[in-house]
C-alpha positions in Angstrom: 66.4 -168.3 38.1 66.8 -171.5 35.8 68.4 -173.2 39.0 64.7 -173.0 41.1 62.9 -173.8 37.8 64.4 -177.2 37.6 64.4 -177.6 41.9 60.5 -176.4 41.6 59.8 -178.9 38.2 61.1 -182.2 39.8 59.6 -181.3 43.6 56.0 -180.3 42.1 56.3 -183.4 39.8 57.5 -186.3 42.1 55.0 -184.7 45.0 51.9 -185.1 42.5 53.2 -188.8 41.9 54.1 -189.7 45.6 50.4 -188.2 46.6 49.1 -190.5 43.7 50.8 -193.7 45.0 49.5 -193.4 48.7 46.8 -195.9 47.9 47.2 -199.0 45.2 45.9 -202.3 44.0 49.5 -203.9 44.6 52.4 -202.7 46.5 55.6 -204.9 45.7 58.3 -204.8 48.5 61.7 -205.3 46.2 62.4 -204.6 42.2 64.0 -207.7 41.8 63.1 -209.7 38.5 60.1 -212.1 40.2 59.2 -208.3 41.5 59.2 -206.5 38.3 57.8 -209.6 36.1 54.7 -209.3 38.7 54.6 -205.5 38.5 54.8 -206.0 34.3 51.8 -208.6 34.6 49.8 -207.0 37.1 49.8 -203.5 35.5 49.4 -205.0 32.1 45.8 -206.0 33.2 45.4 -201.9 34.5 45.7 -203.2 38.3 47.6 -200.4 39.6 50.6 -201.0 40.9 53.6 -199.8 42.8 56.9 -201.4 43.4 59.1 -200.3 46.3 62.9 -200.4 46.2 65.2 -199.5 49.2 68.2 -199.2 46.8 69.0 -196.5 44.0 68.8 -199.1 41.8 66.5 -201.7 40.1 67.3 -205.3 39.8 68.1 -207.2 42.6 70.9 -209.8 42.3 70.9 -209.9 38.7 73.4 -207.6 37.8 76.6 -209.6 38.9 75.7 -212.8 37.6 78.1 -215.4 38.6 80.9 -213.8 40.7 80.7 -210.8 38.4 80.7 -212.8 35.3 77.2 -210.6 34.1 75.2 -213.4 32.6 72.5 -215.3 33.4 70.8 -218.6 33.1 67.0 -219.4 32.1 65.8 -223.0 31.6 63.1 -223.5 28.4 60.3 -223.6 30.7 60.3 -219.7 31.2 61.7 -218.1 27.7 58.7 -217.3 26.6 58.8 -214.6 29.6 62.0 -213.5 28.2 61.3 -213.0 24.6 57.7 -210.7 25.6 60.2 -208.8 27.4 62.4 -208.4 24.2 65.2 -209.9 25.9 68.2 -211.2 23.3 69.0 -215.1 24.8 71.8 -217.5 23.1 71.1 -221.2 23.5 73.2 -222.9 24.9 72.7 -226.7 25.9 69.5 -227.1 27.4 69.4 -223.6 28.8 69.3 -220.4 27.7 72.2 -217.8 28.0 70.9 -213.7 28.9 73.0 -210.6 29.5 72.4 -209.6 32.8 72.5 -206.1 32.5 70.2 -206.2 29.4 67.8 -208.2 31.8 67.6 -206.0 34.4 67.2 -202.9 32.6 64.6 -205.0 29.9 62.7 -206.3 32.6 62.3 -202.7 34.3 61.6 -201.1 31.0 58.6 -202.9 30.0 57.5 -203.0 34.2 57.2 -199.1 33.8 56.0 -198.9 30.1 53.3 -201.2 31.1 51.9 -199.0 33.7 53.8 -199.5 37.2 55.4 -197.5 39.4 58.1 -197.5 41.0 59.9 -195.6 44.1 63.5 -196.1 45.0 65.5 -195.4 48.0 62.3 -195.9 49.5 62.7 -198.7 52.8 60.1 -200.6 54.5 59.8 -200.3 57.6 56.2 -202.2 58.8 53.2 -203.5 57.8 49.8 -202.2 58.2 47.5 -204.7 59.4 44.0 -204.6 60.1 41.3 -207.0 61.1 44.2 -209.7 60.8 44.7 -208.5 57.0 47.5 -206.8 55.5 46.0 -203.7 54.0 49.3 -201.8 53.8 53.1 -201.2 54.8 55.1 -198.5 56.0 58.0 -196.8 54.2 60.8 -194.1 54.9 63.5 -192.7 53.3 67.0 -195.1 52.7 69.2 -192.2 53.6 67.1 -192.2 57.2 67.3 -195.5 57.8 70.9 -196.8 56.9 71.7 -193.7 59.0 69.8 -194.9 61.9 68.0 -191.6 62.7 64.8 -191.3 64.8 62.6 -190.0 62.0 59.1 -191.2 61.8 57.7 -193.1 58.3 55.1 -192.5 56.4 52.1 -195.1 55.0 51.0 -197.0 51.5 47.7 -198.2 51.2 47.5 -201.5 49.1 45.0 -204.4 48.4 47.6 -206.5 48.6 51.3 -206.9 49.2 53.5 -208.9 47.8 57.6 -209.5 49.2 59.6 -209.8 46.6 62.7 -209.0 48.9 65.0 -211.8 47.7 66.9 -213.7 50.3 65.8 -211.6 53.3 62.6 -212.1 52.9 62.0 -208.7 54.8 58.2 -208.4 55.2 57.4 -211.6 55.9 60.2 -211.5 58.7 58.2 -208.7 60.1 55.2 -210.5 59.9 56.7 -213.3 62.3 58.0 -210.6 64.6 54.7 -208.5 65.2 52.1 -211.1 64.6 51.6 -213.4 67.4 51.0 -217.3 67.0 51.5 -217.3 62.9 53.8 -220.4 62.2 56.9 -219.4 60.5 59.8 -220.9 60.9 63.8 -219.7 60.3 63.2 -217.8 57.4 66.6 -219.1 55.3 67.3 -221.1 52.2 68.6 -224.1 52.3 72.2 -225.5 50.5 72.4 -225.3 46.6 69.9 -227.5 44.5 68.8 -226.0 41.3 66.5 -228.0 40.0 64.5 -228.2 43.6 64.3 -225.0 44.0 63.5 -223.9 40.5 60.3 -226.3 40.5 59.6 -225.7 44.5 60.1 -221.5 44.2 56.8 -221.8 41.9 55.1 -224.5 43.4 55.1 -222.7 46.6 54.4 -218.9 45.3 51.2 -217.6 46.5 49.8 -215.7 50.0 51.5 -216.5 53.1 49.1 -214.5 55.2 45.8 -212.8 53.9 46.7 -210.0 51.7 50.1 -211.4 51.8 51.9 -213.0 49.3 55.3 -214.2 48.2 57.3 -214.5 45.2 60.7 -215.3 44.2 63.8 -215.7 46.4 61.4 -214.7 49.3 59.8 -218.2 48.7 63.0 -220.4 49.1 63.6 -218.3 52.4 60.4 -218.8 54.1 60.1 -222.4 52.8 63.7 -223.2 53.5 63.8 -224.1 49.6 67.9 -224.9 48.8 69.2 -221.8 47.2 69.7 -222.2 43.2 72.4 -219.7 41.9 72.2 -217.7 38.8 69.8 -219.4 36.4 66.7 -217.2 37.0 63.5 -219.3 35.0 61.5 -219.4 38.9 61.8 -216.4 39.4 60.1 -215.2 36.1 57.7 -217.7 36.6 56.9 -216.9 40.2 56.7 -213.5 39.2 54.3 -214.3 36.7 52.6 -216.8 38.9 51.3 -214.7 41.9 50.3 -211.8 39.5 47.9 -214.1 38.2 46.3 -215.1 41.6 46.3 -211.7 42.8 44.7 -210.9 38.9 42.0 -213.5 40.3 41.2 -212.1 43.4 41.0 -209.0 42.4 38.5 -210.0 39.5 
C-alpha cells in the first residue's frame, strides 16, 4: 500500500534523525531569531547543533511585528547580520525596515542550510545537571504537555545549553527552581527602553550558570533589562554574540 509507504518513509526517517540528535555540541531551548542566528553561527563552524522548539512553528515573536503590522526594525549596528542572511531591508531614517515574515523564514533557512537541526513541538521539561554543570535538558512531546498528561520525557545530551526562550526565560526559571542557593532574582523585563535594552541585551549575553548560557529576550528577563519592542538588532547580535563564546570554549 502507497498509504504505509509514506507512514513507514517519514517514521524510519525522523527515528534515524531523532536517534542522531540524542547527543550535541549545542542544544538551543527556543527558535526565536537570537536562537536561530546562534544555531546559523554555531553550525557554520561544524559545532553540531540542535534547536528545540515547543511550537509548530519557527520564529518567535517576529512574525506579528507591531500589533500585526508584519515589519520589523534593525538599527545599523547589526545589518550586516541581515544582509549574510539575504534578508531584503529598506532604510529608513536611522534604521533599517525588514519584512517580518521574510525574516523569520530567512533566518531559519540559512540556520538549517548551514547545518542545524531543529525539532518542533518538542517542550522542555528539565535540565540535566551533573557535578553542578548543565550537561543536558529534558524534552516531551507539545501535544503531552499542553494536555497535561502524566507521560514521562525523554533526554538530550549537550555541551552546552543555551535559553533562547524569549520573555519566559524558561530554562533559566527552572534553574532557580531546582538549584538551591544560585542568585536569581524575578526573572521579568522591565518597562520599554529601547536603546537600554538593545546595548544591555548584548552586553549581558553570555553563561548564567556553567554550561549555561543566555541570549536574547531571555537576557532582558533575567537581568530585568526594560523590554524594547519590535526593532530586533540585540537579538541578532546576541545571537551572534554567545555562538562566539561557546565557539571559544569549545575550541
Amino acid at each position: 500500500m502507497q498509504e504505509i509507504k509514506v507512514s513507514k518513509a517519514i517514521i524510519e526517517t525522523y527515528s534515524r534523525k531523532l536517534l542522531n540528535l540524542l547527543e550535541n555540541d549545542v542544544v538551543i531551548v527556543g527558535a526565536g531569531p537570537s536562537g536561530l542566528v546562534a544555531g546559523y553561527y554555531l553550525a557554520k563552524a561544524n559545532i553540531k547543533t540542535l534547536i528545540i522548539e515547543k511550537r509548530l512553528s519557527i520564529g518567535g515573536g517576529i512574525w506579528g511585528g507591531a500589533s500585526g503590522f508584519n515589519m520589523i526594525t534593525i538599527e545599523d549596528e547589526a545589518v550586516n547580520i541581515v544582509d549574510e542572511f539575504g534578508i531584503k531591508k529598506e532604510k529608513y531614517n536611522d534604521l533599517y525596515i525588514v519584512d517580518a515574515v521574510e525574516f523569520a523564514t530567512g533566518l531559519a533557512y540559512k540556520a538549517i542550510q548551514a547545518g542545524a537541526s531543529v525539532l518542533n513541538l518538542t517542550s522542555f521539561e528539565d535540565l540535566i545537571i551533573k557535578n553542578n554543570k548543565v550537561e543536558g535538558v529534558v524534552v516531551n512531546s507539545t501535544a503531552i504537555t499542553i494536555s497535561n498528561l502524566h507521560v514521562d520525557p525523554y533526554c538530550i545530551k549537550a555541551k552546552y545549553v543555551i535559553d533562547a526562550t524569549g520573555h519566559p526565560a524558561e530554562v533559566a526559571s527552572m534553574l532557580k527552581k531546582k538549584v538551591k542557593n544560585i542568585h536569581i532574582g524575578e526573572i521579568i523585563e522591565g518597562p520599554m527602553d529601547v536603546e537600554t535594552s538593545e546595548n544591555g541585551v548584548v552586553e549581558k549575553t553570555g553563561e548564567l550558570y556553567p554550561g549555561l548560557y543566555l541570549t536574547g529576550m531571555a537576557v532582558c528577563s533575567v537581568y530585568n533589562l526594560p523590554r524594547m519592542g519590535p526593532i530586533f538588532g540585540g537579538m541578532l547580535l546576541s545571537g551572534r554574540k554567545v555562538a562566539e563564546i561557546i565557539k571559544s570554549n569549545i575550541k
